[in-house]
C-alpha positions as CSV (number, residue, x, y, z in Angstrom):
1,X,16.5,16.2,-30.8
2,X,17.4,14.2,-34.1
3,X,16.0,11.1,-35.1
4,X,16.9,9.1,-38.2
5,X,14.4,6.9,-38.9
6,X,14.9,3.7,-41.4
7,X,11.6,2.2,-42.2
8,X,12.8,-1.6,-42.5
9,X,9.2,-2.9,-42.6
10,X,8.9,-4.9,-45.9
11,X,5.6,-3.8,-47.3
12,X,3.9,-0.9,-45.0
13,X,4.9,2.9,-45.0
14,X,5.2,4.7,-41.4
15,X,5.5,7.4,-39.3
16,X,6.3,8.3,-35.6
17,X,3.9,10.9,-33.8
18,X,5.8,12.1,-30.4
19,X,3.0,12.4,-28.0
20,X,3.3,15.1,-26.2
21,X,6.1,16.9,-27.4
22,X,5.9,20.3,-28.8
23,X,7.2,20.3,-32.1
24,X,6.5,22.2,-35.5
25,X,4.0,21.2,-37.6
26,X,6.1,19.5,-39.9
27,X,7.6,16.9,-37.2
28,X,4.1,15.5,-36.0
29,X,4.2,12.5,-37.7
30,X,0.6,12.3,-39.4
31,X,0.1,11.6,-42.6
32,X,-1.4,13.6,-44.6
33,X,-1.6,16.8,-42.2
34,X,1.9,17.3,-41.2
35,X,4.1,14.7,-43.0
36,X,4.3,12.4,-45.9
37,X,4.6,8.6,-44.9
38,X,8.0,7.2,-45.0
39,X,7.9,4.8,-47.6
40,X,9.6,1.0,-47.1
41,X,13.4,1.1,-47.2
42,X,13.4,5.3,-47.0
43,X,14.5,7.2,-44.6
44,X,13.2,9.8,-42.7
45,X,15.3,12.4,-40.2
46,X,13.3,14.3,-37.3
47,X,14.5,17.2,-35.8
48,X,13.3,19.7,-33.2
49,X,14.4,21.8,-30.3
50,X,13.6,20.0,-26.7
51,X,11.4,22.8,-25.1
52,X,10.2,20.7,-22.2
53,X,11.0,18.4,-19.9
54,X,8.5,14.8,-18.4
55,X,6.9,11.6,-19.3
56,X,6.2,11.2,-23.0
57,X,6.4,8.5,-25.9
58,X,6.1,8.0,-29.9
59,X,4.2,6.0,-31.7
60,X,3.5,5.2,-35.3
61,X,0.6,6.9,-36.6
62,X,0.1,5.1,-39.8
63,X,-3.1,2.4,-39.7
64,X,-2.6,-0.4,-36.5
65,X,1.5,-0.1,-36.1
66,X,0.6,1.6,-32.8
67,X,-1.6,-1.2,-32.1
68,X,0.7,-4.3,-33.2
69,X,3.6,-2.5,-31.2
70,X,5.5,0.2,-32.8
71,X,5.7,2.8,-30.0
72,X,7.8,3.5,-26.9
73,X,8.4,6.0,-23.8
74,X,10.4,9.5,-24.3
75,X,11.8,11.0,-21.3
76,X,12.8,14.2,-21.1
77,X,15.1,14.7,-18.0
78,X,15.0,18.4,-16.3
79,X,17.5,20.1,-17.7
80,X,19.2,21.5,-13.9
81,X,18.1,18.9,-11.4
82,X,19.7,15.1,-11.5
83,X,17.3,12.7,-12.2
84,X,15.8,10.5,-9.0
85,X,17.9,6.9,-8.3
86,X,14.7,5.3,-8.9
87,X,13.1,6.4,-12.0
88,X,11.4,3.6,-13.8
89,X,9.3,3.3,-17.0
90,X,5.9,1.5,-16.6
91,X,4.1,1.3,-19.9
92,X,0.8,-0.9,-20.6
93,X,-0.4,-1.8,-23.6
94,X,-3.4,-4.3,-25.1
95,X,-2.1,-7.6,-26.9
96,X,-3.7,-9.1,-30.1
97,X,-2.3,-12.1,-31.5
98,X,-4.9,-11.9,-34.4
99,X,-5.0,-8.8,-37.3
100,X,-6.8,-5.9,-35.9
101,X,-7.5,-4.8,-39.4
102,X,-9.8,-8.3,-39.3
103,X,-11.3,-7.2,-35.9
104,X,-12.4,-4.1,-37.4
105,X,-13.9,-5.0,-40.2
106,X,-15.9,-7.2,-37.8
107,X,-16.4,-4.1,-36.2
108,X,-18.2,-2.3,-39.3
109,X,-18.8,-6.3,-41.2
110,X,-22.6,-6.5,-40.1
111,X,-23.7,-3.6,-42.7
112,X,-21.2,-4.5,-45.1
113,X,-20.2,-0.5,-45.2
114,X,-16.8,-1.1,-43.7
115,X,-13.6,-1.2,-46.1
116,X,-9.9,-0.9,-45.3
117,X,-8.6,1.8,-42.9
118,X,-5.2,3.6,-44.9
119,X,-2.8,5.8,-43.6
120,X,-4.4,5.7,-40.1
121,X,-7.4,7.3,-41.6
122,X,-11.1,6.1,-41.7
123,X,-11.6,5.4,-45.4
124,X,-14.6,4.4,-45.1
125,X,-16.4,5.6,-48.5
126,X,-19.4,7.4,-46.4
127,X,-19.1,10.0,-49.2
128,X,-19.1,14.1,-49.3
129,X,-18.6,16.2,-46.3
130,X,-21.8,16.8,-45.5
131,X,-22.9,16.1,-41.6
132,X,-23.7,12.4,-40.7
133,X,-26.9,12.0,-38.2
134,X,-26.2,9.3,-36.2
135,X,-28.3,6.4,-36.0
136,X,-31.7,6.9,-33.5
137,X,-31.0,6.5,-30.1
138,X,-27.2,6.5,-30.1
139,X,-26.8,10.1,-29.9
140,X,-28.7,10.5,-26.7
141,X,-26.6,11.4,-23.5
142,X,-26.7,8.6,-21.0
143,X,-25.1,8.3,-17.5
144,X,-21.5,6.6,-17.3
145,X,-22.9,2.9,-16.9
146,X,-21.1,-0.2,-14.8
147,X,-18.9,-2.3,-16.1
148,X,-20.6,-5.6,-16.8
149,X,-20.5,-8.7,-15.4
150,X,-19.4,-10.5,-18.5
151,X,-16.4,-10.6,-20.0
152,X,-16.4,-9.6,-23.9
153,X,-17.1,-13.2,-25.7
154,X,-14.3,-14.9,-28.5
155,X,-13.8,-13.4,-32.0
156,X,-13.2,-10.0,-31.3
157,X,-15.7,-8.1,-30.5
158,X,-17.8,-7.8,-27.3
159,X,-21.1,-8.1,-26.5
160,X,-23.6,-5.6,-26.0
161,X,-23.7,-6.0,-22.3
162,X,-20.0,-5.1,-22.0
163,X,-20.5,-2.3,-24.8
164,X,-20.0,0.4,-22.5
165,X,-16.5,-0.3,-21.0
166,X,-14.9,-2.3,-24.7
167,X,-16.1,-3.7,-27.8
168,X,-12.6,-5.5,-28.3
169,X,-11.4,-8.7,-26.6
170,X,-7.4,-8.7,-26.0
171,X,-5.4,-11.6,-25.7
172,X,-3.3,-10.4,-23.1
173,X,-2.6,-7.3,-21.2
174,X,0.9,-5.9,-21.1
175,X,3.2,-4.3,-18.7
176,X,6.7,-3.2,-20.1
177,X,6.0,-5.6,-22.7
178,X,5.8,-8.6,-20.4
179,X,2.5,-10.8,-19.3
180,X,1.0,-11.1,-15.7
181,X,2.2,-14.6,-15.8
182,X,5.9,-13.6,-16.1
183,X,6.0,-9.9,-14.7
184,X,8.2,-7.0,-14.7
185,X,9.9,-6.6,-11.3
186,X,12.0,-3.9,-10.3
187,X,13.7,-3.8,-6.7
188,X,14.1,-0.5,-4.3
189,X,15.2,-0.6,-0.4
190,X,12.9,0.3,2.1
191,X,12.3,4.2,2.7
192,X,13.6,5.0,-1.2
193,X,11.4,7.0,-3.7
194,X,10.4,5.8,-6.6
195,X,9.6,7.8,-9.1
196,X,6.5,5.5,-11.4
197,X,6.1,7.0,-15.0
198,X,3.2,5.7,-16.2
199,X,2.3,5.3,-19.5
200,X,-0.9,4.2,-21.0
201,X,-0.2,2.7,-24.7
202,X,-2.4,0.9,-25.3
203,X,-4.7,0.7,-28.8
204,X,-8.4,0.8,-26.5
205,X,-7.8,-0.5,-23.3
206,X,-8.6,1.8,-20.1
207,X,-6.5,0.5,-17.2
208,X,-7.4,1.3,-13.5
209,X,-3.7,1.1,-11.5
210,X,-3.5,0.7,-7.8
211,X,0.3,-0.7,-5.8
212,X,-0.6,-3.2,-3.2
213,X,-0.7,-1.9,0.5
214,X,0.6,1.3,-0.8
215,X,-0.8,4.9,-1.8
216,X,0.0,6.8,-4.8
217,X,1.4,10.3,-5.0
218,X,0.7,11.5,-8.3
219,X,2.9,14.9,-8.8
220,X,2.9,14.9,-12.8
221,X,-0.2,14.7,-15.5
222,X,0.4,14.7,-19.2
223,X,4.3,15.1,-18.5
224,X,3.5,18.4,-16.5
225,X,3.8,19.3,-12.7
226,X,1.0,19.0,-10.9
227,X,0.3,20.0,-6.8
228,X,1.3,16.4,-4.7
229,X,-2.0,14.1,-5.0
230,X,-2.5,11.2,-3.2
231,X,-4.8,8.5,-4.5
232,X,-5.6,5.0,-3.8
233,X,-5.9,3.9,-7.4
234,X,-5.6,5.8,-11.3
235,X,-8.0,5.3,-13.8
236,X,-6.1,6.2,-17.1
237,X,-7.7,6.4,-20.4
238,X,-5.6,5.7,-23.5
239,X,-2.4,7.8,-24.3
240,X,-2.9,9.4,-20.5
241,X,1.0,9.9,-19.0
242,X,0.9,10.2,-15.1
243,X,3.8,10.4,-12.9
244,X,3.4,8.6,-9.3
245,X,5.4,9.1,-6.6
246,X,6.0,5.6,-4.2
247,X,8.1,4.5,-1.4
248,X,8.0,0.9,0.0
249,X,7.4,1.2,3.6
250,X,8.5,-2.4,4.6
251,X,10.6,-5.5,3.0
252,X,8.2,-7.4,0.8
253,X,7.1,-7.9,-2.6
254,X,4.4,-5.6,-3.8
255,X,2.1,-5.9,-7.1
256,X,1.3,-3.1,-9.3
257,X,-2.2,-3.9,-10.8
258,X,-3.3,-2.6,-14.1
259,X,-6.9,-4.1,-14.5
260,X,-8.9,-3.4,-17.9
261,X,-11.9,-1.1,-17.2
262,X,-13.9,-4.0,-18.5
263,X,-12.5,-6.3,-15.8
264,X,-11.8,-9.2,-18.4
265,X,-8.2,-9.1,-17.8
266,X,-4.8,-6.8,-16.0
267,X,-1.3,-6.7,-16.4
268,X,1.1,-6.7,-13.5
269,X,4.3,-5.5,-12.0
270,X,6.4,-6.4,-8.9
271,X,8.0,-3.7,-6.9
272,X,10.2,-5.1,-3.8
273,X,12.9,-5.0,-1.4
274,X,16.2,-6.5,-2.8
275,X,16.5,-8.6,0.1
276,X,13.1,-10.2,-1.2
277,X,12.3,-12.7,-4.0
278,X,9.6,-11.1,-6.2
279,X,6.4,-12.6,-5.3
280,X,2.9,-11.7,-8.1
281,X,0.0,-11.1,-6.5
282,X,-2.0,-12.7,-9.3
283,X,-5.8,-11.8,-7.7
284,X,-7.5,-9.2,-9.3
285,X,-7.5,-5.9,-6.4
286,X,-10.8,-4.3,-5.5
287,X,-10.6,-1.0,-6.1
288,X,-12.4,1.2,-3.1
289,X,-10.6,4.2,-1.6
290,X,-9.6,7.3,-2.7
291,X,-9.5,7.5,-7.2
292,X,-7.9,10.5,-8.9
293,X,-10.5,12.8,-10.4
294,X,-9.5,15.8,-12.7
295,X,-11.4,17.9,-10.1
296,X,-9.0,17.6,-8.0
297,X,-6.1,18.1,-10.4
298,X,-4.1,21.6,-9.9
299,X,-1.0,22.8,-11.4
300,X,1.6,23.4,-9.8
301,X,2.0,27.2,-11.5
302,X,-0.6,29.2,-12.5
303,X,-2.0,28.4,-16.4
304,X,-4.5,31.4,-16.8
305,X,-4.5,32.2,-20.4
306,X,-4.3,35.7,-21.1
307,X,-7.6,37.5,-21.0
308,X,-10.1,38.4,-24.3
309,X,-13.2,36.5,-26.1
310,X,-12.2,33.1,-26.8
311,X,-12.8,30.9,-30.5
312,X,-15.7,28.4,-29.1
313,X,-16.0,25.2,-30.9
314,X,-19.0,22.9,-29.6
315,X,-17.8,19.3,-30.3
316,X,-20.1,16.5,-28.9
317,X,-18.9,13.5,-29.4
318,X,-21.2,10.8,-31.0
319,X,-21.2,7.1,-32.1
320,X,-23.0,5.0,-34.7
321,X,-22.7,1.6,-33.2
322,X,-24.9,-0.6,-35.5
323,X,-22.4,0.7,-37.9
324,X,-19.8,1.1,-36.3
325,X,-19.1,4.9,-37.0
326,X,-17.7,7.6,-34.5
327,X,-17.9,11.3,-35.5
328,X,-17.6,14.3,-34.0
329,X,-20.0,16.9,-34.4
330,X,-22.2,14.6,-36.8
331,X,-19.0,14.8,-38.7
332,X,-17.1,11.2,-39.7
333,X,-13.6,12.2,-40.3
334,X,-11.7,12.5,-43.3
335,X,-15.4,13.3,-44.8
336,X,-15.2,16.6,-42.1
337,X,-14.9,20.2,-42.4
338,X,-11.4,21.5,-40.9
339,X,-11.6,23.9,-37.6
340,X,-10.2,27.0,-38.4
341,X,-8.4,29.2,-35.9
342,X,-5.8,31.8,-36.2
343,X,-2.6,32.4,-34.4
344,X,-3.2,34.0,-31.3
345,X,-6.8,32.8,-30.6
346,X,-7.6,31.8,-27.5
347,X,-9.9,28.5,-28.3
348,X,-12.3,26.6,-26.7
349,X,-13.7,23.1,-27.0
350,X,-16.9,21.8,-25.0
351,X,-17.0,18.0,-26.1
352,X,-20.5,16.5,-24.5
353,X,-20.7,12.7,-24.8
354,X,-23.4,11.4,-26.4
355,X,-22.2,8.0,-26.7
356,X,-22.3,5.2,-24.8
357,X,-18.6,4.5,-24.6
358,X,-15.0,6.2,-22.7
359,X,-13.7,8.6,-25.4
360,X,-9.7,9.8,-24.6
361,X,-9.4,13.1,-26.7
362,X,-5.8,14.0,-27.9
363,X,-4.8,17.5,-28.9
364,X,-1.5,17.1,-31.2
365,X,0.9,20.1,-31.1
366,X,-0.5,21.9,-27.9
367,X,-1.2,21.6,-24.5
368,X,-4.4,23.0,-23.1
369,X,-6.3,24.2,-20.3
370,X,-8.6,21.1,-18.3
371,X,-11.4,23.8,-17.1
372,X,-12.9,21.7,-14.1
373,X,-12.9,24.3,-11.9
374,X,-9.4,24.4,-10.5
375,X,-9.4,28.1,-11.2
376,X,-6.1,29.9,-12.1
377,X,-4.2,26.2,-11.3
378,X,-6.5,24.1,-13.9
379,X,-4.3,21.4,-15.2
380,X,-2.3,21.4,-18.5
381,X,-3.0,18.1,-20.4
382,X,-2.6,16.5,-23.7
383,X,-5.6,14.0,-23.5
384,X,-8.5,13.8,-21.6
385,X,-11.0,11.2,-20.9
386,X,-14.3,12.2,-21.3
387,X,-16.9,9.2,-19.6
388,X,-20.2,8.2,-21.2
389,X,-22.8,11.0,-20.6
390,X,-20.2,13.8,-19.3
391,X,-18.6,17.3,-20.7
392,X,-15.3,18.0,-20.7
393,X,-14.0,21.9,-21.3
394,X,-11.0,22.6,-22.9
395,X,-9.0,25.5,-23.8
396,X,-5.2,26.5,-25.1
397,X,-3.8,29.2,-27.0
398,X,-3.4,28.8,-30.9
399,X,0.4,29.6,-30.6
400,X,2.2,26.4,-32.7
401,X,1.0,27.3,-36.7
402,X,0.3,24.9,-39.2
403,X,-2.0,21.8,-39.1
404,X,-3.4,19.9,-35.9
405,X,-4.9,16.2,-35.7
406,X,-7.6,16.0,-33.0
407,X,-9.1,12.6,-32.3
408,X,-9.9,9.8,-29.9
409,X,-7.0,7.8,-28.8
410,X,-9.1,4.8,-29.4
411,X,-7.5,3.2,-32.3
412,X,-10.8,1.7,-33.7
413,X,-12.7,4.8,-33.1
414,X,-10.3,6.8,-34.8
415,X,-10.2,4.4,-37.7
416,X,-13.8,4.5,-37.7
417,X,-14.0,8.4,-38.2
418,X,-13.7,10.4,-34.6
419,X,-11.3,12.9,-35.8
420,X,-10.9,17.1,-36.6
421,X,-8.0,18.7,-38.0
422,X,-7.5,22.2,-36.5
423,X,-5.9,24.6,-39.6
424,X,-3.9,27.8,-38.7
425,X,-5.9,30.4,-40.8
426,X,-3.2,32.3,-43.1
């Protein structure tokens, strides 16, 4: 793979992350850990063997470009089989038509601590590496609470009874880049697979995705094969990749719902017969019946990691709200001590959160090991949600040298400090 990047943005440097792609170190796309930003009006060429094959995408990783737009979907076709006849992209995203540098720093205004994220960092000043105690009371497990009633109020952030699910309001919710009022469609007869490869963009929107009068078969997570799953509806947490499997069983128009965990909002798509006019079913779904849960995730080839003591890393994952800081381990990154690990290692992360909010954790450069108790088949994944008050295991082999970004997927959270850099030990 070989991409010449020009960076035609007048003012901004940038970078492109590809999420979910094995590459060296030096092709991750952060700044500061694996690359240099690429300055305005340079140019920048990635390059790096394809070694796998599924549902991806890039992204900048410099401040909000993810945020404001600047990503996309990477598929990586099988190398020997043909790709299906109906193979369509759906990727959601969260619209501001405001500055989400301005709804940060409402985010962090109220103690006047907050200053100006750079480089898709959490500048924050907080000073020294020592560990951060967060605030009393925030750091207590709680159970995984209900969505509220109310929707987040104007001006960017929500209110403390919506807390749990969002603290930012969107303008609009995206699908393929298009609004529920004017929706994607895409037409397949009666009786043909469709292959759905859904992708969740968006900067801290959770979406919960159901087809009208339809199941889905989910037979990819994260890009990887997974054992045939079928589910009524998907909750997918930010930069989560899920493959679904659909086939419309009679001519009519059929809405693809994907409703903000908070409820304040969805974006839509039409799947339907060609004999049909697309019709948008506009009326927010319920969402009973059968949800995917990573218990129930297996691969579809054994993953069991080679046997030996294993590097354990206990990484809880806490929040300052009244300030507005996330850490992990009581640590606020970039004021936080690397993880060290050597090639080889097998390593293991428990991450317990103590907060009250959805947390999606990315692992750049590796896939690892979901431990949920699916045995020798636990899923590979990239990301994984971990809900308010819950533990998520994780585990991979230190086999891709150099240095590893770790961090919620939550744009504002990882402005705000939740990140680790894993170092290859030399």
């Amino acid at each position: 793979m070989r991409v010449r990047v020009e960076n035609g943005l007048p003012e901004a440097p940038t970078t492109i992350h590809w999420h979910g792609v094995l590459v060296p170190a030096g092709m991750d796309g952060v700044p500061d850990i694996s690359n240099a930003p690429i300055a305005p009006q340079r140019v920048y060429v990635y390059e790096y063997p394809l070694r796998q094959s599924g549902t991806y995408w890039y992204h900048s990783h410099w401040g909000y470009q993810e945020q404001i737009g600047l990503y996309g979907p990477m598929i990586i076709d099988e190398a020997d089989a043909p790709a299906p006849a109906h193979d369509p992209v759906v990727m959601l995203g969260d619209w501001l038509h405001g500055s989400p540098a301005q709804i940060y720093a409402k985010l962090r205004g109220a103690s006047g601590t907050g200053a100006a994220p750079m480089g898709g960092m959490a500048m924050t000043g907080m000073g020294g590496k020592k560990a951060m105690k967060p605030m009393p009371g925030m750091a207590t497990p709680m159970p995984a609470m209900k969505k509220s009633a109310s929707a987040p109020p104007a001006g960017g952030m929500a209110g403390m009874g919506a807390a749990d699910l969002s603290d930012i309001k969107y303008d609009a919710f995206l699908l393929n880049g298009k609004v529920a009022a004017q929706p994607w469609t895409y037409a397949a007869p009666v009786g043909e697979p469709i292959r759905l490869r859904m992708i969740n963009a968006a900067g801290s929107t959770y979406f919960n995705v159901r087809l009208d009068d339809h199941p889905l078969l989910i037979t990819h997570a994260d890009g990887l094969a997974v054992e045939p799953l079928e589910v009524d509806h998907v909750l997918m947490g930010m930069a989560e990749c899920y493959d679904a499997r659909v086939t419309l069983t009679a001519p009519g128009s059929y809405t693809l719902h994907a409703v903000a965990q908070d409820g304040s909002g969805q974006a839509i798509g039409v799947l339907h017969t060609p004999d049909v006019t697309p019709q948008p079913n506009q009326a927010m779904p319920s969402f009973d019946g059968r949800a995917l849960n990573y218990a129930a995730l297996r691969a579809a080839a054994p993953t069991e990691l080679p046997a030996g003591p294993a590097r354990k890393f206990d990484l809880p994952l806490q929040g300052d709200m009244a300030r507005y800081i996330w850490m992990i381990a009581g640590q606020a990154y970039p004021k936080a001590d690397p993880l060290i690990i050597r090639a080889g290692d097998r390593v293991q992360l428990t991450m317990k959160n103590e907060t009250m909010m959805w947390h999606p954790m990315h692992l750049h450069g590796h896939f690892f090991r979901l431990l949920q108790g699916g045995g020798d088949r636990c899923p590979l994944k990239h990301t994984v949600s971990v809900a308010p008050g819950e533990t998520a295991t994780i585990e991979f082999i230190a086999d891709n040298p150099g240095n590893w970004f770790f961090h919620c997927h939550n744009v504002y959270h990882l402005e705000a400090g939740m990140a680790r850099e894993f170092q290859y030990e030399v």
